[in-house]
N, C-alpha and C positions, 0 to 999 in steps of 0.2 A: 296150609298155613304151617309155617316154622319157624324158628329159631326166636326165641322173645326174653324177656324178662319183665316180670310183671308183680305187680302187687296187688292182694283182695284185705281193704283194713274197717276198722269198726273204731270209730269217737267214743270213747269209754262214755264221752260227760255228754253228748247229745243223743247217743247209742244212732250215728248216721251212719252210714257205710258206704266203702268207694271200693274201687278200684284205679289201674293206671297200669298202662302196659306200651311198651317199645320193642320194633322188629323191625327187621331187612327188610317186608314186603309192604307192599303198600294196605293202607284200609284195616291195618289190625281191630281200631278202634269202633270201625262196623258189625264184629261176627265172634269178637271173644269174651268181651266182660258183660257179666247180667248181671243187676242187682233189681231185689224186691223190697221195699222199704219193709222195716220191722221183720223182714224172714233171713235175708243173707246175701250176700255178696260173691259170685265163682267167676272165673276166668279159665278161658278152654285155651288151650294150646299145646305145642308139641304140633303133631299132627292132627292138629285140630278136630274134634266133635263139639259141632256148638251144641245139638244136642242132649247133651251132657248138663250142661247149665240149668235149662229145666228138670230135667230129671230129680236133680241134687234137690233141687231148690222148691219142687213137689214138696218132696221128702221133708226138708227142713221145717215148710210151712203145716206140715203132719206132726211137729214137733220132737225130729231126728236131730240128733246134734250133728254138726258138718262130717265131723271124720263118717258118720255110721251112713250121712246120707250119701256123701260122695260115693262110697263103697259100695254100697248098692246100687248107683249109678252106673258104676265102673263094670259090677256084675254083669249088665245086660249090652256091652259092649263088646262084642267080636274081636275086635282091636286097638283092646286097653293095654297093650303094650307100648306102642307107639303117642299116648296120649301121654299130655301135661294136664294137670288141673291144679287149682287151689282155691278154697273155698275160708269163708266164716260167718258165722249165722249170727245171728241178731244177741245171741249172750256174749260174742266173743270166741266159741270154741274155733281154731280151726285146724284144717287139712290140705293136706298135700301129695299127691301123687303124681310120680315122674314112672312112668315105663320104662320097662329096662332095654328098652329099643329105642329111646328118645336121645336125640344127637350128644355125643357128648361136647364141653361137658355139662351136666344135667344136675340139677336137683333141686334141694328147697327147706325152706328153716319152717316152722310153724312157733306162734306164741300167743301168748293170750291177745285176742283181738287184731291178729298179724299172723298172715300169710304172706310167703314170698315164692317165687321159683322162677326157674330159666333155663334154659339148655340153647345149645350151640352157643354157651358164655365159654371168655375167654378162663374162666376158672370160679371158684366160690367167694370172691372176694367181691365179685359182684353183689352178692347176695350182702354180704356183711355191711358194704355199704350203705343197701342202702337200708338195712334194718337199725343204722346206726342213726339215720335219719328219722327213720319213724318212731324210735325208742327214745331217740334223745328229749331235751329242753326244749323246746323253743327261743327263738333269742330275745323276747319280751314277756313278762310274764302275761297269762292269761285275762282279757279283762271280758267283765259279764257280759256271755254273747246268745244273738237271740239262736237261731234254725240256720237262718241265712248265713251269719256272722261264721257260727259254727260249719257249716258248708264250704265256705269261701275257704278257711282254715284248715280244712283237712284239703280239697282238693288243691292246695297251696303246697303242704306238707309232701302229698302225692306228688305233685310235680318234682318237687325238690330231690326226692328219694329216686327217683327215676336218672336225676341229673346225675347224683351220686354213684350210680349205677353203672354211668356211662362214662363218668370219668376211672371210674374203676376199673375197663377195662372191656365191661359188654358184652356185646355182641361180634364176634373178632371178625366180621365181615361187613362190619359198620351199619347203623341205623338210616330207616329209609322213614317210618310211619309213629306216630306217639298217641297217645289219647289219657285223658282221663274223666273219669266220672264218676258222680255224687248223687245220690237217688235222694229224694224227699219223700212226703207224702200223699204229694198230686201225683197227676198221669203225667208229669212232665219234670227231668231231672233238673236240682237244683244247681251243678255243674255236669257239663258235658262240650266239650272241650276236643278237639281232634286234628291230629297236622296227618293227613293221608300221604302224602308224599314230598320228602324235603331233603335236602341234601347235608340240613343240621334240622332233625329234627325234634330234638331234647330242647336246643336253642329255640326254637321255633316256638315250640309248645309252653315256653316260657313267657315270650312274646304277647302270643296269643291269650295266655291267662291274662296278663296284667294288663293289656289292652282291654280287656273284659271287665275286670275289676273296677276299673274307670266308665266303661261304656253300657257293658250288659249284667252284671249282677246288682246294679242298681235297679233297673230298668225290670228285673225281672220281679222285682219284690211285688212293683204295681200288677202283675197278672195274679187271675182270679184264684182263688185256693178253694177246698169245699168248705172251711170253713169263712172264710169271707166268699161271697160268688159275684160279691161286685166288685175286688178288687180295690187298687189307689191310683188308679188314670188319673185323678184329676190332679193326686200332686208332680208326677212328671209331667201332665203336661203344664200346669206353673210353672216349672222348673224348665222348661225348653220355652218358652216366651221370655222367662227372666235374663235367659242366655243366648236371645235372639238378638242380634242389633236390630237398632234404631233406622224405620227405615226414613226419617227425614234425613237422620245425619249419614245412611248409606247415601242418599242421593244429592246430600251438601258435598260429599267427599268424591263421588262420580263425576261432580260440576266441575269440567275443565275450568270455568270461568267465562270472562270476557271473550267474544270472538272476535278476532282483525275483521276489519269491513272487509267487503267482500270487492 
């Protein structure tokens, strides 16, 4: 695995964590971002060790802050030269490390609750952009949002950050694969999201969210959490009869009508 640029970020106000990450190859979104709700958020690249991910992410849940867990991660790697990583843990701290053998050009901003890095970018302005994303406003002010709401909103943000990334200039051998994702506190993430191979796939990955937005972040609310273990089936499925046609008046509307005699 090589050449990416990617983001590991943390929601101050619902303390969620994502990731989002864009490369040449295909399936980045399979084998580089791991997040553990409540522990932290890493992304393995460069020449990829996934892992590395758990390792960090042990540590974190040992209650290591990101920089000290990465580092001791990185320790028992043979060939943490050649690795990207970036990390941040459930306060916010994060980390970054670019090996000094990772394509240029390489590297990575860290801030509070923001991580960024990338290599075989076409320069650091990728990075800015898209920190310019995740730091900035929003274009609506904030309105009181539950888990979900707050989900939907950062891996929003993530996508957008990403786009910024790539209009910035990228990957200077163009993007093939995108992903992002959003952990909750089930076994099952609250965004995860993936274009494996696309010939626009920032555009794509675009696509695919707000196709979601409309179709499956609704949809997902009703599955069971361990605090509910029965779930809201029963209001989608109201909501998929309400929005079923009528099937007397599909078969009024089927009725050619009269037939000529025969």
């Amino acid at each position: 695995m090589h050449s990416t640029f990617s983001i590991a970020a943390r929601d101050p106000a619902s303390g969620l964590l994502g990731t989002a990450i864009t490369t040449m190859v295909p399936a980045a979104g399979s084998i580089c971002p791991h997040i553990r709700h409540g522990i932290g958020a890493v992304c393995t690249q460069g020449w990829t060790n996934p892992y590395l991910a758990p390792a960090a992410l042990d540590r974190m849940a040992r209650g290591y802050p990101a920089p000290e867990a990465l580092a001791e991660a990185l320790a028992t790697d043979p060939e943490a030269s050649i690795r990207q990583v970036l990390a941040v843990d459930a306060t916010g701290r994060a980390a970054v490390h670019s090996g000094e053998e990772t394509n240029p050009w390489s590297g990575g901003v860290t801030l509070t609750n923001l991580a960024l890095a990338g290599n075989f970018l076409a320069g650091p302005e990728t990075l800015e952009a898209m920190r310019a994303v995740m730091t900035g406003s929003p274009d609506t002010p904030a309105a009181p949002a539950d888990l979900y709401q707050s989900a939907i909103a950062l891996g929003d943000r993530l996508v957008a950050a990403l786009a910024a990334g790539g209009t910035s200039g990228g990957d200077w051998r163009g993007n093939r694969s995108a992903a992002v994702l959003v952990a909750g506190p089930d076994i099952y993430p609250l965004v995860d999201l993936r274009v494996d191979h696309h010939s626009s796939p920032l555009a794509e990955l675009r696509r695919v969210f707000e196709v979601s937005r409309d179709l499956w972040f609704p949809f997902l609310r009703a599955v069971p959490t361990r605090s509910n273990p029965r779930g809201d089936w029963a209001s989608v499925r109201a909501s998929l009869q309400e929005k079923a046609p009528d099937s007397t008046s599909a078969e009024q509307d089927s009725d050619p009508g009269p037939h000529a005699p025969e």
